[in-house]
CHARMM internal coordinates of N, CA and C (Angstrom, degrees):
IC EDIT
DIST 1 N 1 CA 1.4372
DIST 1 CA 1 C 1.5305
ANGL 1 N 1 CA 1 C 108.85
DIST 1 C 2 N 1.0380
ANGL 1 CA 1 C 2 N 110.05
DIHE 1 N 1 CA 1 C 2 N 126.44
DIST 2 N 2 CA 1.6952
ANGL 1 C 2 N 2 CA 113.43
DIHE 1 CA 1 C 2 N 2 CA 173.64
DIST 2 CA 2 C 1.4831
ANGL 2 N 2 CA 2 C 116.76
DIHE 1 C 2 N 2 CA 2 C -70.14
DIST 2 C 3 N 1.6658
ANGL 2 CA 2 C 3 N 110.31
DIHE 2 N 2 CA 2 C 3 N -170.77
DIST 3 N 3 CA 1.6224
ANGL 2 C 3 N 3 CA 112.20
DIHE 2 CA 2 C 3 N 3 CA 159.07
DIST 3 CA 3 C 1.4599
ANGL 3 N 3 CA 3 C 100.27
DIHE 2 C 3 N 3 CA 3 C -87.10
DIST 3 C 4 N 1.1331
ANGL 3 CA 3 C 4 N 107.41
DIHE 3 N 3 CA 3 C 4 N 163.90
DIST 4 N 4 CA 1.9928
ANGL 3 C 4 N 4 CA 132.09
DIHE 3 CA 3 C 4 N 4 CA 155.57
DIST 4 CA 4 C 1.8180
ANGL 4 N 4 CA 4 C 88.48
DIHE 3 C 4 N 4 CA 4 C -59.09
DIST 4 C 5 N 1.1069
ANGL 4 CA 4 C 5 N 90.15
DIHE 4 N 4 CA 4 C 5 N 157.57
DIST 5 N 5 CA 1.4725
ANGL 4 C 5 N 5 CA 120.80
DIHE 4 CA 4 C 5 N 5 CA 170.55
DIST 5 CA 5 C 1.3505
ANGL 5 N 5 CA 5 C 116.59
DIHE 4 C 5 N 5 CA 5 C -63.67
DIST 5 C 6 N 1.0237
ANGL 5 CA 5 C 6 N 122.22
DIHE 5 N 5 CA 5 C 6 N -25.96
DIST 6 N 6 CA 1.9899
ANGL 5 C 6 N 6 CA 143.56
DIHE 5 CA 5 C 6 N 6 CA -172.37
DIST 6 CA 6 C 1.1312
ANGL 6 N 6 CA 6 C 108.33
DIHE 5 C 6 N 6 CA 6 C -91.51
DIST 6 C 7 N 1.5952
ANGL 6 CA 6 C 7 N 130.05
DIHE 6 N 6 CA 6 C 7 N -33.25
DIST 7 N 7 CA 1.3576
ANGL 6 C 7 N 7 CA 143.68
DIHE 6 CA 6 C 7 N 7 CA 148.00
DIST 7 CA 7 C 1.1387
ANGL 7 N 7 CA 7 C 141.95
DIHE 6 C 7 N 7 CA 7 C -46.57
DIST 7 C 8 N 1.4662
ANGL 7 CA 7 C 8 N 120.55
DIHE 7 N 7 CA 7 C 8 N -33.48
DIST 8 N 8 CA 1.2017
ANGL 7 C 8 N 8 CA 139.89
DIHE 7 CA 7 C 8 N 8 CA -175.55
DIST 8 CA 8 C 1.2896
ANGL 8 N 8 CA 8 C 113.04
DIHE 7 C 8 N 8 CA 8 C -90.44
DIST 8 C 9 N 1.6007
ANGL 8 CA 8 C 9 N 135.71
DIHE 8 N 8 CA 8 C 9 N 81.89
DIST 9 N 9 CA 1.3618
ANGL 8 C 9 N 9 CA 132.68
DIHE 8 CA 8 C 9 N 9 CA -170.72
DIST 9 CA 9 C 1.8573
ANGL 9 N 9 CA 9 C 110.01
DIHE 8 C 9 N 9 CA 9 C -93.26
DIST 9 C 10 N 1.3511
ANGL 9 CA 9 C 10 N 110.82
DIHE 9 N 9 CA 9 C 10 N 144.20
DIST 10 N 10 CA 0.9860
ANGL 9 C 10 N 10 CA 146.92
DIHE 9 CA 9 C 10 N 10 CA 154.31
DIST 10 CA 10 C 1.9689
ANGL 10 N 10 CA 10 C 114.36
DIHE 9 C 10 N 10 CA 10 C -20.61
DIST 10 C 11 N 1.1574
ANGL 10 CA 10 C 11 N 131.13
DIHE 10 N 10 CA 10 C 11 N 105.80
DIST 11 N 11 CA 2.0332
ANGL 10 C 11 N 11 CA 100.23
DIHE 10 CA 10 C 11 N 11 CA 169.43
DIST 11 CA 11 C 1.3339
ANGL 11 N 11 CA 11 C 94.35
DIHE 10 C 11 N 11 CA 11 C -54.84
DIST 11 C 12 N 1.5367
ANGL 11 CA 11 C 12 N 70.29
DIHE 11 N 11 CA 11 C 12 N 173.93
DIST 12 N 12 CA 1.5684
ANGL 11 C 12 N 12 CA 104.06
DIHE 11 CA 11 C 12 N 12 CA -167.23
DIST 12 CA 12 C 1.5267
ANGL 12 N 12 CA 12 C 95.14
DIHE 11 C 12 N 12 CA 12 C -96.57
DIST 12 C 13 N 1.9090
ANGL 12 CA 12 C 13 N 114.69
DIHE 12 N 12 CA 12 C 13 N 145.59
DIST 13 N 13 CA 1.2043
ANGL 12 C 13 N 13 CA 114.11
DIHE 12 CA 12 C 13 N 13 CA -176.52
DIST 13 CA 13 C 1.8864
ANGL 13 N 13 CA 13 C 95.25
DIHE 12 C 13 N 13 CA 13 C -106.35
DIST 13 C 14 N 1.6891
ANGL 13 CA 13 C 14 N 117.00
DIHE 13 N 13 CA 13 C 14 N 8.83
DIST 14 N 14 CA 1.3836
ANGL 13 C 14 N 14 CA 105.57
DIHE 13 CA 13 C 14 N 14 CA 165.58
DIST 14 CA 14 C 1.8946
ANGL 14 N 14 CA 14 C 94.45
DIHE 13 C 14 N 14 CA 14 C 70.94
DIST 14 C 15 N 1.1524
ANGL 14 CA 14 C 15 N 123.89
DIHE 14 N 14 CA 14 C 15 N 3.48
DIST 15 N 15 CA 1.8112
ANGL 14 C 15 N 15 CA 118.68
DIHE 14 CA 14 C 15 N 15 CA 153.48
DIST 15 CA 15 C 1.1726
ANGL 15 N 15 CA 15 C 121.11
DIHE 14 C 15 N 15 CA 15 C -64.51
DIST 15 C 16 N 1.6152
ANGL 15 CA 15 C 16 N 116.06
DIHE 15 N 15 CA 15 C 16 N -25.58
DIST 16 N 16 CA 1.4565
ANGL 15 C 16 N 16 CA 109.68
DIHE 15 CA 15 C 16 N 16 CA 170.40
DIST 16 CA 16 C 1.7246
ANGL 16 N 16 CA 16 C 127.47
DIHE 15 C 16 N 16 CA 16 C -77.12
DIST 16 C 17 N 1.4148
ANGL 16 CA 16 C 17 N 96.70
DIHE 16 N 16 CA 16 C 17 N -10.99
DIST 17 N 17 CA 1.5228
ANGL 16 C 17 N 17 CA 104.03
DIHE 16 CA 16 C 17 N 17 CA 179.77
DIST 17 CA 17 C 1.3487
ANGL 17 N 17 CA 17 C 110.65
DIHE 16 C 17 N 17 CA 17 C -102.65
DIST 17 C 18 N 1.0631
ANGL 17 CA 17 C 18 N 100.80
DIHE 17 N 17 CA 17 C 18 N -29.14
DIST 18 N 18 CA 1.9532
ANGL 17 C 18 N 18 CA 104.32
DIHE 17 CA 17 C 18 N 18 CA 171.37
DIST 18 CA 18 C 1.9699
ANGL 18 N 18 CA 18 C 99.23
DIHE 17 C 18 N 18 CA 18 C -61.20
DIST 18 C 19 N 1.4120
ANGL 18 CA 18 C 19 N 109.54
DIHE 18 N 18 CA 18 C 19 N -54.86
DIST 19 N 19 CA 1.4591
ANGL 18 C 19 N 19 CA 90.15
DIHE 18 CA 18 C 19 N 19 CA 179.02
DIST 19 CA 19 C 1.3961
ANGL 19 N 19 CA 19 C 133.63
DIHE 18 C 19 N 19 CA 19 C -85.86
DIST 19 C 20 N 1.4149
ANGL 19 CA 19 C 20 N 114.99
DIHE 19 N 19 CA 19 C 20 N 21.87
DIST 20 N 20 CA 1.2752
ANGL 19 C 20 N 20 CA 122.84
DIHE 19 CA 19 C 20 N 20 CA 177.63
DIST 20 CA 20 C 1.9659
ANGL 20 N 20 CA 20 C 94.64
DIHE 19 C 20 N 20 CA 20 C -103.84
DIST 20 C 21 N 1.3053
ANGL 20 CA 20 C 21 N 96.93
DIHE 20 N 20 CA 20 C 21 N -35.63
DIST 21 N 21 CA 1.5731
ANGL 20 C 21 N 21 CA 87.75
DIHE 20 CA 20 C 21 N 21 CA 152.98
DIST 21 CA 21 C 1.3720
ANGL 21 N 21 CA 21 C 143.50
DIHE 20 C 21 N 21 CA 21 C -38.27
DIST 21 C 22 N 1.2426
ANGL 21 CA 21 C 22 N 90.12
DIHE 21 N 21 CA 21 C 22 N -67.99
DIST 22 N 22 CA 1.6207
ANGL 21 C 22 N 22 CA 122.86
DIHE 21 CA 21 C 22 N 22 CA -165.18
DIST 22 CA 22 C 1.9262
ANGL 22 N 22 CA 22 C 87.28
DIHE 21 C 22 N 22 CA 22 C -53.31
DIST 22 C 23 N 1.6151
ANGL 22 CA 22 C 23 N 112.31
DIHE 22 N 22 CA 22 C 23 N -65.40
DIST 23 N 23 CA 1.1613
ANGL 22 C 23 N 23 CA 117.11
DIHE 22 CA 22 C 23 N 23 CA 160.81
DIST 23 CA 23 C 1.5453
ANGL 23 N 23 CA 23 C 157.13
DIHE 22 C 23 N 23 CA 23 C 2.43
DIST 23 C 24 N 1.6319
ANGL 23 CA 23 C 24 N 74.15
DIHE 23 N 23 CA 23 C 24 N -55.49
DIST 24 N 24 CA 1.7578
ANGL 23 C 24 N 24 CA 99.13
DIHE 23 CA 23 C 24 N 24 CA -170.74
DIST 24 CA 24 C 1.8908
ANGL 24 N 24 CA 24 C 79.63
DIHE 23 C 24 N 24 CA 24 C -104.00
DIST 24 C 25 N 0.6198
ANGL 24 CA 24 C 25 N 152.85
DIHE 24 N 24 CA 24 C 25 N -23.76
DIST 25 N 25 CA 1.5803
ANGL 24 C 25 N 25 CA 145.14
DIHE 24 CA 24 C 25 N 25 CA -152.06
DIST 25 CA 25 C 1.5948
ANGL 25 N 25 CA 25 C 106.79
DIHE 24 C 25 N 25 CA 25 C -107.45
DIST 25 C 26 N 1.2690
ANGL 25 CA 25 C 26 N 118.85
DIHE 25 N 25 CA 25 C 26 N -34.50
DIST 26 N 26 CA 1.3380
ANGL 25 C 26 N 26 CA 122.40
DIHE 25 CA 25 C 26 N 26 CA 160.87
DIST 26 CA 26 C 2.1097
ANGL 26 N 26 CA 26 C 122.32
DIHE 25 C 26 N 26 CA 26 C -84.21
DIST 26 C 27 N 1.2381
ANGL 26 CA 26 C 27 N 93.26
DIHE 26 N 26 CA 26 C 27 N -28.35
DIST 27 N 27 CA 1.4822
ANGL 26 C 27 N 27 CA 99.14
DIHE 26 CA 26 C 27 N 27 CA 153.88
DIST 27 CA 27 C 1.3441
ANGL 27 N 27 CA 27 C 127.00
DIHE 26 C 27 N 27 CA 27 C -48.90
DIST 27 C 28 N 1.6453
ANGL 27 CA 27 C 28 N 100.35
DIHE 27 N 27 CA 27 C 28 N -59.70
DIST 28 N 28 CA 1.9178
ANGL 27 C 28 N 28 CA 96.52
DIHE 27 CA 27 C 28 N 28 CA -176.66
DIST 28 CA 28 C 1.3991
ANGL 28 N 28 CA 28 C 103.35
DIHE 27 C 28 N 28 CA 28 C -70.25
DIST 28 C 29 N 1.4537
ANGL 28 CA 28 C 29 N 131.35
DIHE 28 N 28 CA 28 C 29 N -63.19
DIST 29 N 29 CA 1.4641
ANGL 28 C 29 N 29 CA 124.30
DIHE 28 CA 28 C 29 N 29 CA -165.35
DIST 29 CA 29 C 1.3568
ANGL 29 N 29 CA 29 C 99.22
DIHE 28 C 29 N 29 CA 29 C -23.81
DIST 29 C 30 N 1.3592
ANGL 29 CA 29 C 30 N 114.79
DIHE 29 N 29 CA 29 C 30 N -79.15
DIST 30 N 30 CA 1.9308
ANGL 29 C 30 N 30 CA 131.79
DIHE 29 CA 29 C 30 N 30 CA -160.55
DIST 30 CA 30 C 2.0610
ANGL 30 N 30 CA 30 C 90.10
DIHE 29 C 30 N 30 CA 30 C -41.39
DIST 30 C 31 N 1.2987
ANGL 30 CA 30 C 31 N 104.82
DIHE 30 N 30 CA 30 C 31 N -44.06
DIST 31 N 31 CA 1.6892
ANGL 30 C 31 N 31 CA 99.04
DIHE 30 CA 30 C 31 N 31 CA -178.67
DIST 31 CA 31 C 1.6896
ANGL 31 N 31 CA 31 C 102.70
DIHE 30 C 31 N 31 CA 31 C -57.05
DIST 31 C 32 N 1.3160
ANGL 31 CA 31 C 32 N 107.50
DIHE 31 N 31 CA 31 C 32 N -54.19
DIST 32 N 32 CA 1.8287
ANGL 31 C 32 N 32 CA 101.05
DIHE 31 CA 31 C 32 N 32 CA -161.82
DIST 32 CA 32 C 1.4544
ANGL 32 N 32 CA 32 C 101.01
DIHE 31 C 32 N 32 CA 32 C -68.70
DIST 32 C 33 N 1.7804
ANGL 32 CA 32 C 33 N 123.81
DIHE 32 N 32 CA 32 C 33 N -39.32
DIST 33 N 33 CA 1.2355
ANGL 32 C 33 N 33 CA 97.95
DIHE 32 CA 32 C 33 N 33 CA 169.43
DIST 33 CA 33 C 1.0183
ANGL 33 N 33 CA 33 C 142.05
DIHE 32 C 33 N 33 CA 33 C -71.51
DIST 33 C 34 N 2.0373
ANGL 33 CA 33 C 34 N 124.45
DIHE 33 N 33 CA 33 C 34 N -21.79
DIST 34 N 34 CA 1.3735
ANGL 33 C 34 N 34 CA 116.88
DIHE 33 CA 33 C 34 N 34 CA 145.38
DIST 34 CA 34 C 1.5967
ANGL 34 N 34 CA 34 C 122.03
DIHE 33 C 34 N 34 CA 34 C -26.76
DIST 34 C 35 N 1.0908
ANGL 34 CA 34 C 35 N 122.59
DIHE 34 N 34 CA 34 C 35 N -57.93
DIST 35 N 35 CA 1.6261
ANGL 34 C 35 N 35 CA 123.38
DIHE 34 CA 34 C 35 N 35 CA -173.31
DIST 35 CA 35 C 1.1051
ANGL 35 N 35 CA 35 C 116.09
DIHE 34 C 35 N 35 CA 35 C -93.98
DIST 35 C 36 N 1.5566
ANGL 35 CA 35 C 36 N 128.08
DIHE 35 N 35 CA 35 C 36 N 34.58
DIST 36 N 36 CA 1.4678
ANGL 35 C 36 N 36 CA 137.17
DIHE 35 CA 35 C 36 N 36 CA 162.34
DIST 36 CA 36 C 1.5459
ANGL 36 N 36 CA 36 C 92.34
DIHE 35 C 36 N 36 CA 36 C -95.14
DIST 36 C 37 N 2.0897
ANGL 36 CA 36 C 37 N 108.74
DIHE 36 N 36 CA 36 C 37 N -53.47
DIST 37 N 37 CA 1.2898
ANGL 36 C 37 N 37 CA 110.79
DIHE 36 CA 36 C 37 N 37 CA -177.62
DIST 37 CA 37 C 1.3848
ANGL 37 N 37 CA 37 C 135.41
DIHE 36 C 37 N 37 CA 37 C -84.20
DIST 37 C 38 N 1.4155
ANGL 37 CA 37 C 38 N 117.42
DIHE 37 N 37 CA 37 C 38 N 12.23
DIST 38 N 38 CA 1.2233
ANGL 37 C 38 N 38 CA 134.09
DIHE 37 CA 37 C 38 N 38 CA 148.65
DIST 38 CA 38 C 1.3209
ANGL 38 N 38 CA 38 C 113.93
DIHE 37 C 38 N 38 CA 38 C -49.47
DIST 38 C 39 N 2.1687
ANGL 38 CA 38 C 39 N 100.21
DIHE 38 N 38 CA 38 C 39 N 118.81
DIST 39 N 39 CA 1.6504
ANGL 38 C 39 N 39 CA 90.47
DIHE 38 CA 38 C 39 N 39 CA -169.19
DIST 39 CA 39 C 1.6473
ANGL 39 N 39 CA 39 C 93.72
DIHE 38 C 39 N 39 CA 39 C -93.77
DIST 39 C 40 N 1.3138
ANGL 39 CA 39 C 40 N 81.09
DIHE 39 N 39 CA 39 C 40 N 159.60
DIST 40 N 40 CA 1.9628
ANGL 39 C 40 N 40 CA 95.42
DIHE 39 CA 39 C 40 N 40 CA -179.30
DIST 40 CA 40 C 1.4725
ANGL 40 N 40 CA 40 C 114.10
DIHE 39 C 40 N 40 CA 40 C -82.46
DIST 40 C 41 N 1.3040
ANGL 40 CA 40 C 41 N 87.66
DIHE 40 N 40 CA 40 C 41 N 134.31
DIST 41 N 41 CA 1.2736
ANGL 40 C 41 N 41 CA 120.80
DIHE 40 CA 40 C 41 N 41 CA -153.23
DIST 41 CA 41 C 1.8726
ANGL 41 N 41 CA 41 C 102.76
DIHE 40 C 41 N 41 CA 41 C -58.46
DIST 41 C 42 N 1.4323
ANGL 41 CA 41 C 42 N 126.52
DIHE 41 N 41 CA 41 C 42 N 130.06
DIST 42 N 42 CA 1.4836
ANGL 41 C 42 N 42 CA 140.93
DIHE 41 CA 41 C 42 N 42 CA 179.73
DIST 42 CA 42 C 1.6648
ANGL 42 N 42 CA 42 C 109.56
DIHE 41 C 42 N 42 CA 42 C -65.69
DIST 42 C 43 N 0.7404
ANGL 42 CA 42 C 43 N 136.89
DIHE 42 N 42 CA 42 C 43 N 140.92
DIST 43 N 43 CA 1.2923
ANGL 42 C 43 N 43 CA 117.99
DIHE 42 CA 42 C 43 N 43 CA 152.62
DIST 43 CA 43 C 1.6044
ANGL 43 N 43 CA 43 C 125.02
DIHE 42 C 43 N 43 CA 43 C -80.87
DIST 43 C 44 N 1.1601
ANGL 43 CA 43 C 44 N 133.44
DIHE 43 N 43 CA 43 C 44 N 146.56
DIST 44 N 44 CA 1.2667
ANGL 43 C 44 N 44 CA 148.24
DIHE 43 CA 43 C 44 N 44 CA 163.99
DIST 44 CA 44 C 1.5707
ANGL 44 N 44 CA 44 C 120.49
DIHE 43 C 44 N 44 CA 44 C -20.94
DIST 44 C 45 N 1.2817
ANGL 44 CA 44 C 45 N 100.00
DIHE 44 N 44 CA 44 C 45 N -47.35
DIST 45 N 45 CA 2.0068
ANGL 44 C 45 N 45 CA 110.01
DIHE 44 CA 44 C 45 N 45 CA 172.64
DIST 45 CA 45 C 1.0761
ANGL 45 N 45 CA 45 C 121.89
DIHE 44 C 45 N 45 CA 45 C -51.08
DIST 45 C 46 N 1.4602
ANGL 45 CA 45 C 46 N 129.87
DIHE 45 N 45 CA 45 C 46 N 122.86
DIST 46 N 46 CA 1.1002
ANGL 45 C 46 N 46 CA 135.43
DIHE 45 CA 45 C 46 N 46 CA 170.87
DIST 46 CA 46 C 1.9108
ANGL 46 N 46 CA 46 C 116.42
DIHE 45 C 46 N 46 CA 46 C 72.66
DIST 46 C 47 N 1.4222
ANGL 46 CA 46 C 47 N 104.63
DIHE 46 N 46 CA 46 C 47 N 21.92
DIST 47 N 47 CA 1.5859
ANGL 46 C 47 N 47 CA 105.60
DIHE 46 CA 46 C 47 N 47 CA 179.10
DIST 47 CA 47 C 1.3836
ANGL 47 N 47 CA 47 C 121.25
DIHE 46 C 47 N 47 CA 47 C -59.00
DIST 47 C 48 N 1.2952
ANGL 47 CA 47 C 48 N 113.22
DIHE 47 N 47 CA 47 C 48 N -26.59
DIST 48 N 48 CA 1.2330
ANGL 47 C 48 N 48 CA 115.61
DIHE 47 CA 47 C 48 N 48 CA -179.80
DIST 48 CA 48 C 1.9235
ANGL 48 N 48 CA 48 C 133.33
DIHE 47 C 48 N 48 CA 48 C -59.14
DIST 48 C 49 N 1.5138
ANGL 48 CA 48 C 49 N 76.75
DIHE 48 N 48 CA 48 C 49 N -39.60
DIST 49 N 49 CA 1.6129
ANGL 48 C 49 N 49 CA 109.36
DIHE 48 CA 48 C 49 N 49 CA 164.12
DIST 49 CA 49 C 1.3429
ANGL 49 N 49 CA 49 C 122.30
DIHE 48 C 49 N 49 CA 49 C -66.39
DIST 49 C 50 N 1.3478
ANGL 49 CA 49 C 50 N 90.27
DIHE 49 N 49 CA 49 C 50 N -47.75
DIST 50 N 50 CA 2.2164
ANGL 49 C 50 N 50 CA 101.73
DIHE 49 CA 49 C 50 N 50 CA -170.91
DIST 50 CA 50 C 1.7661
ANGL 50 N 50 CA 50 C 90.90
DIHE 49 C 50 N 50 CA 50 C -68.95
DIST 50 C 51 N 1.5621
ANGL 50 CA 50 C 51 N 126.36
DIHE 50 N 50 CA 50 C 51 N -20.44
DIST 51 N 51 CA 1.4644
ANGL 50 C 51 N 51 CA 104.41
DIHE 50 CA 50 C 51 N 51 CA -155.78
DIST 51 CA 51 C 1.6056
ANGL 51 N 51 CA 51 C 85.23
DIHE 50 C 51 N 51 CA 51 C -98.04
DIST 51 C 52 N 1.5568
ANGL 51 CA 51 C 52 N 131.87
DIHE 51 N 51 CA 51 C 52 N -29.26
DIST 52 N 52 CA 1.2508
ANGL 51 C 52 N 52 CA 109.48
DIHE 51 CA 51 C 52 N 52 CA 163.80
DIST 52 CA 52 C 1.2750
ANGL 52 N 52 CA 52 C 134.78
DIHE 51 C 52 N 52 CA 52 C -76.89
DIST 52 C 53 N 1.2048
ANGL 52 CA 52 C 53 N 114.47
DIHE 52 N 52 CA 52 C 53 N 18.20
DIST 53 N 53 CA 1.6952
ANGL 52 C 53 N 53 CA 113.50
DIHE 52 CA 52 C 53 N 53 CA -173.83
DIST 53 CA 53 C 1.8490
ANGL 53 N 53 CA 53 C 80.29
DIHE 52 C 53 N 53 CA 53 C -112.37
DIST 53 C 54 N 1.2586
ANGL 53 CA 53 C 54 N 123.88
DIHE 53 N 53 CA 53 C 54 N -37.96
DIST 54 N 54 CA 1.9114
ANGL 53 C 54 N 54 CA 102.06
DIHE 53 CA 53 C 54 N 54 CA -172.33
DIST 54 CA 54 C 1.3186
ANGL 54 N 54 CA 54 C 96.45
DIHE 53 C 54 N 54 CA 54 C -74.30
DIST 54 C 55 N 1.6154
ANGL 54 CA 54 C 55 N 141.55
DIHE 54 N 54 CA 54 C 55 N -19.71
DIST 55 N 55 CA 1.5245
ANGL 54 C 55 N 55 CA 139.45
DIHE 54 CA 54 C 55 N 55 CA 175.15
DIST 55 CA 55 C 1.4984
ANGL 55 N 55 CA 55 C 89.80
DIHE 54 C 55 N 55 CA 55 C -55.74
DIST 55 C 56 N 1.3750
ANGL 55 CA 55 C 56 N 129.51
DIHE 55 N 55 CA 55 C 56 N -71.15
DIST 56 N 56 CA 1.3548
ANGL 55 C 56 N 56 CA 133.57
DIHE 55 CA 55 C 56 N 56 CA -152.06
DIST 56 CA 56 C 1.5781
ANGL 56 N 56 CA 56 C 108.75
DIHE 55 C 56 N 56 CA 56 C -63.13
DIST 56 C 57 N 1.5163
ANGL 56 CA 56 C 57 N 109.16
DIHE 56 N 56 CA 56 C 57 N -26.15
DIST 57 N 57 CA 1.3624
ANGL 56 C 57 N 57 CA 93.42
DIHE 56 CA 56 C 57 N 57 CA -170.33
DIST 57 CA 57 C 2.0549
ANGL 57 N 57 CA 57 C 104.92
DIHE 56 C 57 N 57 CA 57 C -99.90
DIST 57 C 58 N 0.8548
ANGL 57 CA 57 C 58 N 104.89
DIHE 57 N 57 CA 57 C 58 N 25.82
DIST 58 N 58 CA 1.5279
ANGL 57 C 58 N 58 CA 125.43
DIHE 57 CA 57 C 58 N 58 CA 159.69
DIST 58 CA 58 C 1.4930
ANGL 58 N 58 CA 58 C 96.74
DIHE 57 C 58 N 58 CA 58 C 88.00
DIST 58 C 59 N 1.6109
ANGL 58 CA 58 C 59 N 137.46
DIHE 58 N 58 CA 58 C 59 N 11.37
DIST 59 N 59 CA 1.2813
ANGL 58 C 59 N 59 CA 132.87
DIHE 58 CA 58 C 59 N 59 CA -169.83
DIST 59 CA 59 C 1.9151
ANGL 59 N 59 CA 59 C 106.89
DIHE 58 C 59 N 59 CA 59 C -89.48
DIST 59 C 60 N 1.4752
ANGL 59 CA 59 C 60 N 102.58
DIHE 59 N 59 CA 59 C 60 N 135.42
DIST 60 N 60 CA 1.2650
ANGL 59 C 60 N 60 CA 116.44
DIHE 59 CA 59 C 60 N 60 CA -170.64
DIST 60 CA 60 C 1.5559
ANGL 60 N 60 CA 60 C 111.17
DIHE 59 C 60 N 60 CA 60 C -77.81
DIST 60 C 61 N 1.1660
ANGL 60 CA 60 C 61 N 108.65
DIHE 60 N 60 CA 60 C 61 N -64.65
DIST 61 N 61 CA 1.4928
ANGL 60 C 61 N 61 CA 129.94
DIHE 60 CA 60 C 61 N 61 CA 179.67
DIST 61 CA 61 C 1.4702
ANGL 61 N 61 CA 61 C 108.97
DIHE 60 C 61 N 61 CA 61 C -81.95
END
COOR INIT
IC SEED 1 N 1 CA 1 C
IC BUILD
């Protein structure tokens, strides 16, 4: 008795691991450069002040 037709797979040409590569390798960069551009963090002191001096100096954001 043979396999079914649905059974009988193909080798593998190893394209599925090249793009789980490709994947994982363009994933982290975009991660490390997210957290290059992560701005550093203000401290809490004196916010009240720091948010009227960026009002005064015409900055929106």
């Amino acid at each position: 008795m043979t396999k079914h037709l649905a059974d009988k797979r193909s080798p593998a040409t190893g394209t599925r691991v090249a793009q789980f590569l490709r994947i994982a390798r363009e994933g982290s960069e975009r991660l490390w450069q997210d957290l290059r551009r992560r701005p550093v963090p203000v401290p809490a002191d004196n916010r009240r002040a720091a948010e009227f001096l960026r009002i005064d100096r015409g900055r929106q954001v």
